[in-house]
N, C-alpha and C positions, 0 to 999 in steps of 0.2 A: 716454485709451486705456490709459494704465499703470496708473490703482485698476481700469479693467475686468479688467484681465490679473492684477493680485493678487488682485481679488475670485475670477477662477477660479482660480486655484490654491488658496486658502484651503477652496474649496469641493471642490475634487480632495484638499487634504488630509484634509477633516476624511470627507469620501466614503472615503478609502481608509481610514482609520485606524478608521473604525467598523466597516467590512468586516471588515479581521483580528480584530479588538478580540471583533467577535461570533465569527468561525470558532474563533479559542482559547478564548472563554469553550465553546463548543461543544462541543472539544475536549479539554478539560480536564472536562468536568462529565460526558460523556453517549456519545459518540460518540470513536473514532479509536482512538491505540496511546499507551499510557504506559507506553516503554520500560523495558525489563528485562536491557539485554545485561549478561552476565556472571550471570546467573541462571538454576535450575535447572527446566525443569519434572518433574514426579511423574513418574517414569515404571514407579510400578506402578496408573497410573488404567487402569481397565476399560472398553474401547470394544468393539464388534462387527465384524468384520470382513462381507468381501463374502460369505461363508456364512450369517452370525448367530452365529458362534462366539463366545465373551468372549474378549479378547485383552487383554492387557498394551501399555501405552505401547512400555517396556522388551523386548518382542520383536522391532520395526522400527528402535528407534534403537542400531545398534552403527558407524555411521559417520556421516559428516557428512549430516546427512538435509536435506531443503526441505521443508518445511512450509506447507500451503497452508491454510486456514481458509475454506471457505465454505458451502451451503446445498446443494443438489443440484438446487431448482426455482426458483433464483435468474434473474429475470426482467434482473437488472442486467449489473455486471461479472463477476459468479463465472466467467462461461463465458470472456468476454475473457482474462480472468485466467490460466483455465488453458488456454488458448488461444498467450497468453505464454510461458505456462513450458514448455510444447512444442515453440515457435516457438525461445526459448534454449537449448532444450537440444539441437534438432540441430544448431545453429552452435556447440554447443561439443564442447571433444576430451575430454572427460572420458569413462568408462565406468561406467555404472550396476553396481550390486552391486559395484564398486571404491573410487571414489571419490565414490560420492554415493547414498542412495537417496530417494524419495520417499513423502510423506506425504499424503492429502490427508483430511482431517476435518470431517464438517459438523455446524454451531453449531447446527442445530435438530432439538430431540429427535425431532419427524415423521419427518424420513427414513427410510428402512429399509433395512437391508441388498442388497433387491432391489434395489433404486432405486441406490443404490454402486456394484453389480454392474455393473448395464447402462451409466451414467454411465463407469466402470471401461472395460468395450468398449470406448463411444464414444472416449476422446482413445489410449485404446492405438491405435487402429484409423489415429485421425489422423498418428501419425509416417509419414515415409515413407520408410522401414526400420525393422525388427522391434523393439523394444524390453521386457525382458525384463520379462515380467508381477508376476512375484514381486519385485520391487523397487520397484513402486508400489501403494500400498496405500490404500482407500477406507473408513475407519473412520466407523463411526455411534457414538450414543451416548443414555445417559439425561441428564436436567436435572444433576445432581450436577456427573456427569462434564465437562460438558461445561463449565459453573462455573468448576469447580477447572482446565481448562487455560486458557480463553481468559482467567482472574486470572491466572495465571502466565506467561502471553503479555504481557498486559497489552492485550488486545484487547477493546474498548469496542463496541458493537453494539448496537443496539434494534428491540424488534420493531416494526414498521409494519402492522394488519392482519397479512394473511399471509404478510407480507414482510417483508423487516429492512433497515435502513439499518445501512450498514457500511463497514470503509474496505477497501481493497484493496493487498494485499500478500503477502510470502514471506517468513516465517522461518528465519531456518539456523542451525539446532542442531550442535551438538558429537555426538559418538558416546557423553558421556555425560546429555546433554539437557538441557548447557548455552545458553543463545540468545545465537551469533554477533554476527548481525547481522538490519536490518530491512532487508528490498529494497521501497519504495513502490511503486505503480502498477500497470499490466495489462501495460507491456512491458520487458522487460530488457535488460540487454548484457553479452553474452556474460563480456568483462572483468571487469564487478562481478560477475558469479555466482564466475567461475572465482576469483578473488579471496576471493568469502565461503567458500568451499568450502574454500579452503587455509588461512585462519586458522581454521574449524572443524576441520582436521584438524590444527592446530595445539593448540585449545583457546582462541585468543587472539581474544576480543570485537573487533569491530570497527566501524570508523564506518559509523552510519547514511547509507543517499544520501538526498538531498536528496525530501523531501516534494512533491514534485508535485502531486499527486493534493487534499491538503490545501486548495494554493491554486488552482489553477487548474480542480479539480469539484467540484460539489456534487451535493446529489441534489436529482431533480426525483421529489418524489412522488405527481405525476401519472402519468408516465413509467416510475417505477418503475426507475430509473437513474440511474447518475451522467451529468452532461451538465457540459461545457465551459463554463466561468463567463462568460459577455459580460461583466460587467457591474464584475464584481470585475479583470477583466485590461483592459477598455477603464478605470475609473480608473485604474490604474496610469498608463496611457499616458497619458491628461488629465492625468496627475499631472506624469510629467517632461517634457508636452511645456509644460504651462504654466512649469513652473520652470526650462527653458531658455529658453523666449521673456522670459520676465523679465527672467533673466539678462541676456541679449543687448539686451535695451532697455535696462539700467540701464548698461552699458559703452557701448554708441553714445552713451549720455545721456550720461556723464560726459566720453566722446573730445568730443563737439559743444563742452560746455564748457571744456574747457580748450583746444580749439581758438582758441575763441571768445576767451577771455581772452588768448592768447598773440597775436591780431590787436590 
């Protein structure tokens, strides 16, 4: 019973460690965020606003801004995402065009400024109380542009088809377009915003939260979304529930004997 119960752990270990082993090589090579806090982005790069006007980075960030990175016919999390940031920002006490404005940018050259526009409506529409339009802004862009920020984000994405596998997240820049911090996932707390918000209005980089998103989805490119990893979070569990039943065999084992010897 006890090589059965080692043999499964060994295989829950070597199961879990290939898992991560590929998500970082993944992560490192092609896809995710290879942090940059305490770095600047351009912010004289040229994007289009919800008009088609050229605009400047440096006309939106003059306070702690959030920056959103996504697609606009993003079949995934883009919409979860800023669904999120919605969701945290009526629970929080902060006042837009005060202490925070918003960014939202999409990675692929197709979109168009209409397509911003209307996108733009949609989540202004969804608070429920008025929030001031001019303090969130839907910038498109050309290939260059678009380049030279997500390098400078350090945000890693591929196209798929018509679609892109990507990771999901919030950046929060300083009011000179330095990167705060990274907020991981589709949902937030109110606390870590309020938080990143005040060391951006500080200037002072801050710790990343904790990657979620990373280990516990992946994408399903059938699906066309990120989906809940079974497979990677059930090892985990095979993992410590065989290395506690070990445990606990190898002490009973050892109590039985030295019982034994003490008769």
């Amino acid at each position: 019973m006890i090589r059965i119960l080692r043999l499964l752990a060994v295989i829950a270990i070597f199961f879990f460690t290939s898992q991560i082993g590929f998500a970082q090589r993944l992560a490192t090579t092609e896809l995710g965020i290879d942090e940059k806090l305490g770095q600047n982005i351009p912010l004289d790069l040229v994007f289009f606003d919800e008009k088609g006007d050229s605009v400047q980075l440096g006309q939106f960030i003059n306070r702690p801004t959030i920056l959103s990175l996504v697609y606009f016919n993003c079949p995934g999390i883009c919409t979860p995402l800023i669904n999120g940031l919605v969701d945290v920002l009526e629970k929080y006490d902060g006042t837009p065009g005060v202490d925070y404005s918003l960014l939202t940018i999409s990675f692929d050259e197709t979109d168009t400024p209409s397509l911003a526009l209307r996108k733009k409506k949609n989540y202004l529409a969804s608070f429920r109380s008025e929030f001031p339009e001019n303090e969130w802004h839907f910038l498109t862009g050309d290939t260059a542009s678009i380049a030279a920020l997500t390098d400078a984000v350090g945000f890693r994405y591929k196209r798929d088809g018509k679609d892109f596998i990507h990771p999901g997240l919030l950046t929060i820049l300083a009011e000179d377009g330095k990167i705060i911090r990274y907020l991981f996932g589709i949902t937030f707390l109110p606390f870590d915003l309020k938080m990143a918000l005040n060391e951006a209005l500080e200037g002072r980089p801050g710790q990343t939260s904790a990657r979620v998103l990373r280990f516990c989805f992946s994408y399903d490119p059938e699906g066309n979304r990120y989906a809940f990893n079974l497979l990677k979070v059930s090892g985990t569990v095979i993992l410590l529930f065989a290395l506690c039943f070990v445990a606990y065999l190898v002490v009973t084992t050892r109590a039985r004997r030295t019982h034994g010897e003490a008769k």
